[in-house]
N, CA, C and O atoms as a GROMACS GRO file, in nm:
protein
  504
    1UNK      N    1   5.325 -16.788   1.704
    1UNK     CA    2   5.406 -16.682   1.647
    1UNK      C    3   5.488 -16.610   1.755
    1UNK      O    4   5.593 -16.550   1.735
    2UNK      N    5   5.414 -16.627   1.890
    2UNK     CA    6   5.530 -16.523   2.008
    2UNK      C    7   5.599 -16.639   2.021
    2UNK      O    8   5.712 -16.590   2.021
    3UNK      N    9   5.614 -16.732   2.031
    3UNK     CA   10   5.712 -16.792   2.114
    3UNK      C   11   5.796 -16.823   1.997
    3UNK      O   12   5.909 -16.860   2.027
    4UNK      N   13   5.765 -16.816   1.853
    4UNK     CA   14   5.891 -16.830   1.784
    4UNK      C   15   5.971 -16.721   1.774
    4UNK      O   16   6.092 -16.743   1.779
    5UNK      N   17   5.916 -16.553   1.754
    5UNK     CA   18   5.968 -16.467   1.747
    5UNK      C   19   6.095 -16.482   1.934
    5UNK      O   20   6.213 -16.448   1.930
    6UNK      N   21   6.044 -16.523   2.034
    6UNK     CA   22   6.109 -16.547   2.136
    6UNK      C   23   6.243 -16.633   2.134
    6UNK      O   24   6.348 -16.613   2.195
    7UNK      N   25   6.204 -16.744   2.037
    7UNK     CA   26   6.321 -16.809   2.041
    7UNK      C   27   6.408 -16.721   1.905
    7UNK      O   28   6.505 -16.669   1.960
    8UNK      N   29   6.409 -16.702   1.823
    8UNK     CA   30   6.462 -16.600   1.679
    8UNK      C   31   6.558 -16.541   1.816
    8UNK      O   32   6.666 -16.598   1.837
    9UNK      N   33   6.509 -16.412   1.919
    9UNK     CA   34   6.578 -16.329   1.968
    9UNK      C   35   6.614 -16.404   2.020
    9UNK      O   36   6.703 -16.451   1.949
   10UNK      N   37   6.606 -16.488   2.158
   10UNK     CA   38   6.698 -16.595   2.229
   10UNK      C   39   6.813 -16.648   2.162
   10UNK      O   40   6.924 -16.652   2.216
   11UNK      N   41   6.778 -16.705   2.002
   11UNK     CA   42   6.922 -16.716   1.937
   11UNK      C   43   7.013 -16.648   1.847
   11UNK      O   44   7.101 -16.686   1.771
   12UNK      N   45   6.979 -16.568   1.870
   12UNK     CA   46   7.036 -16.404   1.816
   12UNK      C   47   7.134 -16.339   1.964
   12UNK      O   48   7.238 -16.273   1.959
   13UNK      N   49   7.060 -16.386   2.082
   13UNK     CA   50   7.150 -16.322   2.186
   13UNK      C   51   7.255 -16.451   2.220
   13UNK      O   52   7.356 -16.414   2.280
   14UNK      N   53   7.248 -16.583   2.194
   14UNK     CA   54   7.328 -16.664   2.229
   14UNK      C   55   7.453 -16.634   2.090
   14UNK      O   56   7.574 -16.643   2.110
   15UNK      N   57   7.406 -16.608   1.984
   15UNK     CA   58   7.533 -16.606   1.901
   15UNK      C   59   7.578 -16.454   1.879
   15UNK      O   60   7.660 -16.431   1.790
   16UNK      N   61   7.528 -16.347   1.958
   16UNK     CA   62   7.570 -16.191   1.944
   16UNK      C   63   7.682 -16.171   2.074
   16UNK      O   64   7.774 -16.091   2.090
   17UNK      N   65   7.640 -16.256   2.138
   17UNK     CA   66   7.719 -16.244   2.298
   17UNK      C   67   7.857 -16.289   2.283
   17UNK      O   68   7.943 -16.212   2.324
   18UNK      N   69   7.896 -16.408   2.229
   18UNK     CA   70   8.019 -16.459   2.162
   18UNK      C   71   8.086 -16.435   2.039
   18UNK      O   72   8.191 -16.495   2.017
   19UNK      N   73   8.037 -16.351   1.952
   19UNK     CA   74   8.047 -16.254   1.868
   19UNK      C   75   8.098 -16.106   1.898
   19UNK      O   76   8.180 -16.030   1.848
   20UNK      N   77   8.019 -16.102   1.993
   20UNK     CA   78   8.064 -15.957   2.044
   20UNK      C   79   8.203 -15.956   2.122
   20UNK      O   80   8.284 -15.864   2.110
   21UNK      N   81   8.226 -16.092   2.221
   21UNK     CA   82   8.334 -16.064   2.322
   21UNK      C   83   8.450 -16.137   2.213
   21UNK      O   84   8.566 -16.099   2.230
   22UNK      N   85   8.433 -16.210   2.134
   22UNK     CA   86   8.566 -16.216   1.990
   22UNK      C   87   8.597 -16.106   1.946
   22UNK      O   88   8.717 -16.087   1.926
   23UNK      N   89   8.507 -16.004   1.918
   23UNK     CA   90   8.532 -15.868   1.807
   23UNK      C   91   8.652 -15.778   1.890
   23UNK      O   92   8.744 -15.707   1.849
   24UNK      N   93   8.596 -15.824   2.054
   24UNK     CA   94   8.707 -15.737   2.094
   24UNK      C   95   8.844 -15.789   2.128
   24UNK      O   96   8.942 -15.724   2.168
   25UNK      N   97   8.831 -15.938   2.101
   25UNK     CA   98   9.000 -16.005   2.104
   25UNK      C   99   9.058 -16.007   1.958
   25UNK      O  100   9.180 -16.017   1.968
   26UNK      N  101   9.022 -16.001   1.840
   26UNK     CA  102   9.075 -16.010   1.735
   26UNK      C  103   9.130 -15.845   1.676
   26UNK      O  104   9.038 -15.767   1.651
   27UNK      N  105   9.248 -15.803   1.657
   27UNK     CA  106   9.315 -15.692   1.638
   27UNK      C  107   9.231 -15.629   1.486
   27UNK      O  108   9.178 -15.528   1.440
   28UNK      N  109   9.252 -15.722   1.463
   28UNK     CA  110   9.218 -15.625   1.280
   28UNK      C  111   9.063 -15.575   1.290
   28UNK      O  112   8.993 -15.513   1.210
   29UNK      N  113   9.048 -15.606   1.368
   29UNK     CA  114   8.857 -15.575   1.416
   29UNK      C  115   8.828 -15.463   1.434
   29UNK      O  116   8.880 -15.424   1.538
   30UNK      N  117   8.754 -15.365   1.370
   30UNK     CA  118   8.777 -15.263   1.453
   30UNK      C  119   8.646 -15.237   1.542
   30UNK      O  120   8.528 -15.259   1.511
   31UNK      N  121   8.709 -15.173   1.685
   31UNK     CA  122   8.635 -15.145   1.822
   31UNK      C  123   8.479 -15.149   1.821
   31UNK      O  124   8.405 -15.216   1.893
   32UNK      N  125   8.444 -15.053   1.714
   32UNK     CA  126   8.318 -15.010   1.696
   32UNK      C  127   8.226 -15.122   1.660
   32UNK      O  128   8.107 -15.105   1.682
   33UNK      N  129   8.269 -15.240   1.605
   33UNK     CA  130   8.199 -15.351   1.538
   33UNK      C  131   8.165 -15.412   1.711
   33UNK      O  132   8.058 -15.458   1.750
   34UNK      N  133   8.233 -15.404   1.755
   34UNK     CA  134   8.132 -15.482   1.942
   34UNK      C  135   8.075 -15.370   1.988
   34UNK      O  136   8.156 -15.333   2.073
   35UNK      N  137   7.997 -15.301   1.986
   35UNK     CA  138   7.903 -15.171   2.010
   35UNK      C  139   7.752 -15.218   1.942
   35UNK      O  140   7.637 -15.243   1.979
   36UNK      N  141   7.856 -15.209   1.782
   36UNK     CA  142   7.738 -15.263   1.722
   36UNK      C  143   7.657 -15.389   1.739
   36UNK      O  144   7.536 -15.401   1.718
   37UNK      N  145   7.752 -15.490   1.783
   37UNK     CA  146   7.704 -15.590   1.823
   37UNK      C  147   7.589 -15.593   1.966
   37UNK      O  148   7.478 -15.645   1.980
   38UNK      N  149   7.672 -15.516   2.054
   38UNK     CA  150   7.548 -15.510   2.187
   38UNK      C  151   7.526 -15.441   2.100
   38UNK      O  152   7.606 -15.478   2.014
   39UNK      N  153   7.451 -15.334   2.045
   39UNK     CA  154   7.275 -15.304   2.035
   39UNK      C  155   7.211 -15.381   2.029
   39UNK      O  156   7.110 -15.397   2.097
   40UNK      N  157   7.282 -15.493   1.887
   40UNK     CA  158   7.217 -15.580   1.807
   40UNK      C  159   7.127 -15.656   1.882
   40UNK      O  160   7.009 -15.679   1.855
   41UNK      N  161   7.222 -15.709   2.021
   41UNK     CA  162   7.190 -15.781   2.127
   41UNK      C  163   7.085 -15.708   2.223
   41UNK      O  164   6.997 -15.771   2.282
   42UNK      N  165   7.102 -15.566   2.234
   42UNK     CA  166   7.005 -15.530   2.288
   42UNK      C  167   6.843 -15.532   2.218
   42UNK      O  168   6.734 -15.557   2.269
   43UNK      N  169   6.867 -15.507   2.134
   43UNK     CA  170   6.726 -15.506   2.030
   43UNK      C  171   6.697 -15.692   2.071
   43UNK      O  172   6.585 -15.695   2.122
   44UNK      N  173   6.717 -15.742   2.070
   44UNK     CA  174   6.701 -15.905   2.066
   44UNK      C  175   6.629 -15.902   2.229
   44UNK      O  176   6.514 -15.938   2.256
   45UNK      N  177   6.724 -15.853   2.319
   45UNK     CA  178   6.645 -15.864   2.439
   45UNK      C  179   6.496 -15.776   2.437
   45UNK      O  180   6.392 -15.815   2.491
   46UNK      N  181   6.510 -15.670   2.375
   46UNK     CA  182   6.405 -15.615   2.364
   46UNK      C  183   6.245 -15.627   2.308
   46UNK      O  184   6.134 -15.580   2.335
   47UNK      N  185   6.304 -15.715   2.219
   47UNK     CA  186   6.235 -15.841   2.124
   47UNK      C  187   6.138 -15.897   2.211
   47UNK      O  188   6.018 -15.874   2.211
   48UNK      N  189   6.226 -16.004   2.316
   48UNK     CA  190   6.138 -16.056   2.353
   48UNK      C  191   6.054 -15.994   2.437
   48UNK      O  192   5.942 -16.045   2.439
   49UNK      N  193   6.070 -15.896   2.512
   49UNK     CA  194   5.989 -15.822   2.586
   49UNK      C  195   5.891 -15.762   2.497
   49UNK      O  196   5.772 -15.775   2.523
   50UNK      N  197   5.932 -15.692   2.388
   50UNK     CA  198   5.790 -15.625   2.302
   50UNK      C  199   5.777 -15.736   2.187
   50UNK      O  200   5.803 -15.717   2.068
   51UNK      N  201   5.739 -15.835   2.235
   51UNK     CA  202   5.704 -15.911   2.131
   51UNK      C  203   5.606 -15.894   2.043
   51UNK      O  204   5.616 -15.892   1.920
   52UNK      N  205   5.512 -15.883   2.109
   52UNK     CA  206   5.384 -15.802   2.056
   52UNK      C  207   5.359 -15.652   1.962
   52UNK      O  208   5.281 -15.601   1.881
   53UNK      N  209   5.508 -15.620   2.055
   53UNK     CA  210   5.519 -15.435   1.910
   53UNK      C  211   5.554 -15.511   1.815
   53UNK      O  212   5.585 -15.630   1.807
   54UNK      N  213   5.540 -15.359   1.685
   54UNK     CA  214   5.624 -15.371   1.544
   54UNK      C  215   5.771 -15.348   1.571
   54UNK      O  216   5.807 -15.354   1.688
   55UNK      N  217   5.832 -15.330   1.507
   55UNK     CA  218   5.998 -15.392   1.496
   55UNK      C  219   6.055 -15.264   1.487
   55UNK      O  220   6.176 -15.243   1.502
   56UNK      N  221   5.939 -15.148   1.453
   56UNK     CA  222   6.025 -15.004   1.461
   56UNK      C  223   5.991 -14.938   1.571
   56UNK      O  224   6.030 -14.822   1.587
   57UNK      N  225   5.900 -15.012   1.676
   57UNK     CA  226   5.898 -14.977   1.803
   57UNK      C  227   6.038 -15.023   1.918
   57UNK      O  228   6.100 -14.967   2.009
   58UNK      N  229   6.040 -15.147   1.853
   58UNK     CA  230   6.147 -15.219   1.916
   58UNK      C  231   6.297 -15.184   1.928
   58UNK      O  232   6.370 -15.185   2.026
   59UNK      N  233   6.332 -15.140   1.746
   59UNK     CA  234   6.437 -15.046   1.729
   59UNK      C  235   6.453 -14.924   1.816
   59UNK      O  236   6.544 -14.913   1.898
   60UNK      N  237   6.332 -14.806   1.790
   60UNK     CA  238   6.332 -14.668   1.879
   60UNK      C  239   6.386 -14.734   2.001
   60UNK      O  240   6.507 -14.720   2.015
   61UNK      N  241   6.325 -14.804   2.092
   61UNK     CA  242   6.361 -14.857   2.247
   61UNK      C  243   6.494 -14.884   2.245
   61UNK      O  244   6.566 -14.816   2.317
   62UNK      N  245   6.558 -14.998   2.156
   62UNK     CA  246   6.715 -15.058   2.172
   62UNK      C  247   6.810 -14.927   2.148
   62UNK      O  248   6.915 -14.904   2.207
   63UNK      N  249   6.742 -14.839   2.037
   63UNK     CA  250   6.868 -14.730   2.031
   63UNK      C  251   6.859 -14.619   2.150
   63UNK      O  252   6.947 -14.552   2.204
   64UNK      N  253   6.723 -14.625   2.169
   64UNK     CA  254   6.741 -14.498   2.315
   64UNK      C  255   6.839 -14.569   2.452
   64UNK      O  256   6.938 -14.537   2.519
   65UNK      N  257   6.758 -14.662   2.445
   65UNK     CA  258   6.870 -14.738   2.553
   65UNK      C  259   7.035 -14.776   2.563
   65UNK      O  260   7.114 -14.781   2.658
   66UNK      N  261   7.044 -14.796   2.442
   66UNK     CA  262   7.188 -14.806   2.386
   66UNK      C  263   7.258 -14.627   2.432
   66UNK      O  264   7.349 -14.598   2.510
   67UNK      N  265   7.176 -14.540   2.350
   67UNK     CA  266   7.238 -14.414   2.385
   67UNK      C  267   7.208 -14.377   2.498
   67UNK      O  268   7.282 -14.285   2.533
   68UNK      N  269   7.103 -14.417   2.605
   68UNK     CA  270   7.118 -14.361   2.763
   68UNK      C  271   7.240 -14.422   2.821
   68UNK      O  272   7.309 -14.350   2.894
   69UNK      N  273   7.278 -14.550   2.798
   69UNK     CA  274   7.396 -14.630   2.872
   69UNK      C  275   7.522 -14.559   2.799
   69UNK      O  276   7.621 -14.548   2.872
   70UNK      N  277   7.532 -14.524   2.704
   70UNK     CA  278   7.660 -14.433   2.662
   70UNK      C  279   7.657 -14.286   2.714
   70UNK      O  280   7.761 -14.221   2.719
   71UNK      N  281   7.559 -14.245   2.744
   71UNK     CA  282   7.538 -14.116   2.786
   71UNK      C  283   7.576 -14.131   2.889
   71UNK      O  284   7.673 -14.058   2.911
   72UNK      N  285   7.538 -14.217   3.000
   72UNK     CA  286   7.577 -14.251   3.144
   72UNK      C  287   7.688 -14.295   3.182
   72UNK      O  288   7.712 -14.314   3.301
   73UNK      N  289   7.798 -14.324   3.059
   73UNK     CA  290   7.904 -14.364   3.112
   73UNK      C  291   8.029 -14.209   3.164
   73UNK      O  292   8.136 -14.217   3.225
   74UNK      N  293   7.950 -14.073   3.105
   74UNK     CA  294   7.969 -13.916   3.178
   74UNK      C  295   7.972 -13.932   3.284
   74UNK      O  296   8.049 -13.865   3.353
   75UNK      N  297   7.878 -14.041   3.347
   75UNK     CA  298   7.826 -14.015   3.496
   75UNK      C  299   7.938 -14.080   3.599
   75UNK      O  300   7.984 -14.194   3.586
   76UNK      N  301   7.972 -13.985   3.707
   76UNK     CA  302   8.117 -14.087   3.809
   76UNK      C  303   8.090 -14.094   3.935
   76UNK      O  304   8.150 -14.055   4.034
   77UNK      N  305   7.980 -14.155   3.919
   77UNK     CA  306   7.946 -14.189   4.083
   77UNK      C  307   8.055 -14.266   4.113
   77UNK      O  308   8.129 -14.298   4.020
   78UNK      N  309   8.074 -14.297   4.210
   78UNK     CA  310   8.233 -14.393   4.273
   78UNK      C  311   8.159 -14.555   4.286
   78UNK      O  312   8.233 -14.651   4.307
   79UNK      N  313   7.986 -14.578   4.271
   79UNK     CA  314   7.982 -14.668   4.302
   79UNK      C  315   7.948 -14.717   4.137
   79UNK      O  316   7.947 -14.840   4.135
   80UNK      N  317   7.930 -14.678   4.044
   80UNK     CA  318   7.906 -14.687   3.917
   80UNK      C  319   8.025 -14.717   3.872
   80UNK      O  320   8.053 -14.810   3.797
   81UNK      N  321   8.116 -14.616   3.929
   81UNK     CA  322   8.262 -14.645   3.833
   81UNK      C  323   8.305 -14.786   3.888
   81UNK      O  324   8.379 -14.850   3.813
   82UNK      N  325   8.272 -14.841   4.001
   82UNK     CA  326   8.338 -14.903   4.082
   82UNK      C  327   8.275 -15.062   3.974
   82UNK      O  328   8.352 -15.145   3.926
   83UNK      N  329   8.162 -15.065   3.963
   83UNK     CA  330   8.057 -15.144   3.859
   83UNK      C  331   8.116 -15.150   3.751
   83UNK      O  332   8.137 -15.264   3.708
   84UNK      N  333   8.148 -15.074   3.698
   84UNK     CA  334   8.182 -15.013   3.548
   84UNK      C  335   8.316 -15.126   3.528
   84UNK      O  336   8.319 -15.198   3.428
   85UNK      N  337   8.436 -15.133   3.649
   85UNK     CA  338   8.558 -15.178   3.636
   85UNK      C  339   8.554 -15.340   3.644
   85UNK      O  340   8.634 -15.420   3.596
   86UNK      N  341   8.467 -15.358   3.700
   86UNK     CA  342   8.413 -15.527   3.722
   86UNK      C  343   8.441 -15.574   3.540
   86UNK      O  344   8.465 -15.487   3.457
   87UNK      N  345   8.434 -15.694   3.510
   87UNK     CA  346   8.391 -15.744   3.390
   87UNK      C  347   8.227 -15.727   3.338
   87UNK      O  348   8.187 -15.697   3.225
   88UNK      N  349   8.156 -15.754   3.452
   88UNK     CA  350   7.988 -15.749   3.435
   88UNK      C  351   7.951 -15.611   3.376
   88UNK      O  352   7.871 -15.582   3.286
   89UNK      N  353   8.050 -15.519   3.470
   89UNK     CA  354   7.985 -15.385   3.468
   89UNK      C  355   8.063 -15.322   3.337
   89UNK      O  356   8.044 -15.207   3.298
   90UNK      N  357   8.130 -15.388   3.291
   90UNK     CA  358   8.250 -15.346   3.171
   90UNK      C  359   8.148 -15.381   3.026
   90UNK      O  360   8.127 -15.298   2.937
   91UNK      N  361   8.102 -15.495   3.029
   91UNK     CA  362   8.021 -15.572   2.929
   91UNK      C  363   7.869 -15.501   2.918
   91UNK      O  364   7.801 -15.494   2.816
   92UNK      N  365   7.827 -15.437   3.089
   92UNK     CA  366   7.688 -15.411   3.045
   92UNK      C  367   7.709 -15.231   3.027
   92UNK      O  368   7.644 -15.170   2.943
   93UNK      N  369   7.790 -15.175   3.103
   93UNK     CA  370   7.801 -15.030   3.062
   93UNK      C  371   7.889 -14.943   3.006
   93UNK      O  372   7.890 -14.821   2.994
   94UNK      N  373   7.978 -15.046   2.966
   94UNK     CA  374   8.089 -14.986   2.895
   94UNK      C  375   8.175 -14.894   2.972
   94UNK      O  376   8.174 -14.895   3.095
   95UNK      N  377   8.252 -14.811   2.900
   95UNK     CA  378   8.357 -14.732   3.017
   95UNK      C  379   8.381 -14.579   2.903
   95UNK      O  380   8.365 -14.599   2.783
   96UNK      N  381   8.402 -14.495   2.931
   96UNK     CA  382   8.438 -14.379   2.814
   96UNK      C  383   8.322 -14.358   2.758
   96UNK      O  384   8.253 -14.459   2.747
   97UNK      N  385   8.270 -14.246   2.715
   97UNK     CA  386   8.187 -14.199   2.624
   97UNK      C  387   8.260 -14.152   2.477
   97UNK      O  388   8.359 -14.081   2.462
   98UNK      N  389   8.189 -14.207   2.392
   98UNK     CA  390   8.291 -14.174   2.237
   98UNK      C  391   8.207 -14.147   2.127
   98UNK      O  392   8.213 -14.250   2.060
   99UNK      N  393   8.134 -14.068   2.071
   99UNK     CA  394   8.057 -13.989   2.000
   99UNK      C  395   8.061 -14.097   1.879
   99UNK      O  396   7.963 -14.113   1.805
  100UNK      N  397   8.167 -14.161   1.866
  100UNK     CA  398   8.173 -14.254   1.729
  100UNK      C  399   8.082 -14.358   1.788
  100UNK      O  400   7.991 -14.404   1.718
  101UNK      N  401   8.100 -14.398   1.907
  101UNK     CA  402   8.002 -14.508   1.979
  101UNK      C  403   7.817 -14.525   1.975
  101UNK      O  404   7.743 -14.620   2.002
  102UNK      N  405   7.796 -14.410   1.935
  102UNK     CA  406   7.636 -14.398   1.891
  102UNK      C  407   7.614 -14.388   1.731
  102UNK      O  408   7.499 -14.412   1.694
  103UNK      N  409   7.717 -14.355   1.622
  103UNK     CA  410   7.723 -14.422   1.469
  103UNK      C  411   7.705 -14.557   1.501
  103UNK      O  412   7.592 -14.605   1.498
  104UNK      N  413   7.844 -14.652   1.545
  104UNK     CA  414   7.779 -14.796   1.576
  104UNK      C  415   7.650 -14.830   1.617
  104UNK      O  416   7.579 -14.890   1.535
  105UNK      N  417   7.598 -14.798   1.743
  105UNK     CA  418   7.510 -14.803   1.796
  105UNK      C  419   7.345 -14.794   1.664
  105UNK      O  420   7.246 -14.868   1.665
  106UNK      N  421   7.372 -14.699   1.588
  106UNK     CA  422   7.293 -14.679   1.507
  106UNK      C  423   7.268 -14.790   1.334
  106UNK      O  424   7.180 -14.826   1.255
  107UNK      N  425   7.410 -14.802   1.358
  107UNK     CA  426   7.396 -14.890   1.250
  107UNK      C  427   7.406 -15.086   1.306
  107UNK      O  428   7.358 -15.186   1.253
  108UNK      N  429   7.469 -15.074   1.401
  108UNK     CA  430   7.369 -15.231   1.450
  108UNK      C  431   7.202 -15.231   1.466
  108UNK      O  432   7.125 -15.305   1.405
  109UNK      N  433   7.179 -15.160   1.532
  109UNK     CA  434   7.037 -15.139   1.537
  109UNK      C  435   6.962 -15.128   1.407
  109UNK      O  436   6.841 -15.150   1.410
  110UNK      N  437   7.016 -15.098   1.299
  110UNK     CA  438   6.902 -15.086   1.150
  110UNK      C  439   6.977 -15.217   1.078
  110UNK      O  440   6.902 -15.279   1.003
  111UNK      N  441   7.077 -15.254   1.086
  111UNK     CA  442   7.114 -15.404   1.054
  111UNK      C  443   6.998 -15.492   1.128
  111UNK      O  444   6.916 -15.556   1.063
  112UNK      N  445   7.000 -15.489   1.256
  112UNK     CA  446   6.885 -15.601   1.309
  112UNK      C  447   6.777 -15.564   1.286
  112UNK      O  448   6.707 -15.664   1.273
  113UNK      N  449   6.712 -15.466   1.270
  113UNK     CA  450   6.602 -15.406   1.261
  113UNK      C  451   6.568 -15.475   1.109
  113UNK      O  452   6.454 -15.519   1.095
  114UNK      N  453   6.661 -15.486   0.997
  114UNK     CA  454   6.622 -15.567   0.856
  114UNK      C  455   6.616 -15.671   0.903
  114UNK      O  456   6.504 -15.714   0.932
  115UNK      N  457   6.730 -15.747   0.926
  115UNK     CA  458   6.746 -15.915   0.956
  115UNK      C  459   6.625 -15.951   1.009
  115UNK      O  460   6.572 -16.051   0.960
  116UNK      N  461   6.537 -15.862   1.147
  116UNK     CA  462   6.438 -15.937   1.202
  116UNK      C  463   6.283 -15.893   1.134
  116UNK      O  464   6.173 -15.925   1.179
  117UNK      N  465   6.305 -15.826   1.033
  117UNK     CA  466   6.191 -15.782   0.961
  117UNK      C  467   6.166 -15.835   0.848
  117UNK      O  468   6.052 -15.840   0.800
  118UNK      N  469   6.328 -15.904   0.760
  118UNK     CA  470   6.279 -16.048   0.672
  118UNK      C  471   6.283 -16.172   0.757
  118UNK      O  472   6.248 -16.259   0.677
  119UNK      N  473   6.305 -16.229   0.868
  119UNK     CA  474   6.283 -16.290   0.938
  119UNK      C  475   6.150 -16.349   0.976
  119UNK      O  476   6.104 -16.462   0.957
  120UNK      N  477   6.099 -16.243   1.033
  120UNK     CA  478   5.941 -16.210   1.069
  120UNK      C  479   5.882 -16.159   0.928
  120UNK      O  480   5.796 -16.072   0.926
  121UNK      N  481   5.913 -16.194   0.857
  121UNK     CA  482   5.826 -16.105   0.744
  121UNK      C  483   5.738 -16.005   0.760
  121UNK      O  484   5.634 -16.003   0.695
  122UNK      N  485   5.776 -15.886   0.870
  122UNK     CA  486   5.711 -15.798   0.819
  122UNK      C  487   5.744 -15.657   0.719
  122UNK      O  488   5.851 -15.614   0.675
  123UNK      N  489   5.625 -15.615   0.706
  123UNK     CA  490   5.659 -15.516   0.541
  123UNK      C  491   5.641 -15.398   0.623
  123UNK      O  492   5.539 -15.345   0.580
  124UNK      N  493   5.681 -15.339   0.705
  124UNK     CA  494   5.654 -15.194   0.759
  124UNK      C  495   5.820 -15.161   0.706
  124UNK      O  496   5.919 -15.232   0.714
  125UNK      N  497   5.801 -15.017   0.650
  125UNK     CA  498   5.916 -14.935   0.594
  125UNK      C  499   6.018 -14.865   0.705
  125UNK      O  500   5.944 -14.813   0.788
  126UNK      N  501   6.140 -14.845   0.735
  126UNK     CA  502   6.136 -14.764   0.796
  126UNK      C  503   6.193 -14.663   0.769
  126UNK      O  504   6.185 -14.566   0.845
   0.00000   0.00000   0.00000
């Protein structure tokens, strides 16, 4: 059962990652739908690390984390910003803080939070 729930998130992050960097080349898209996507992706990495939690432990973690890395993008250290401008550092911390950016954030996260709870069949409410 862990190593399937491992692979579920493993292929959840191989098709969220190319999903996510399309959402932001296609115009009619709007912005917020690749936000939502990394959570989605974050919850998946998170997955496999709490494999062993329930799925509304897993959620709490992906959205705090999601909102510390948006919170931190306030922050201007020169060597952060300097990170930030890279592609790596563009993809993993984003750039701007945008209050609409944690709605997304919130609603990728309870989208995956279902998907991997009929997935996994479990029945915890949240």
């Amino acid at each position: 059962m862990v190593k399937r729930k491992i692979l579920i998130s493993l292929l959840g992050i191989v098709l969220l990652i190319p999903l996510g960097l399309c959402s932001r080349r296609v115009s009619w898209i709007p912005e917020e739908t690749g936000d939502a996507l990394w959570t989605m992706m974050v919850f998946c990495l998170w997955r496999m690390i709490l494999v062993k939690k329930n799925l509304q432990v897993v959620l709490l973690v992906s959205l705090i984390h999601s909102f510390l890395v948006e919170f931190s993008q306030m922050v201007r250290w020169s060597w952060l910003v300097s990170f930030r401008n890279t592609f790596v550092g563009h993809m993993m911390l984003g750039q701007g803080f945008l209050w609409i950016d944690l709605l997304a954030y919130l609603i990728g996260g309870v989208i995956i939070y279902y998907m991997f709870r009929r997935i996994e069949g479990q029945k915890e409410i949240l």
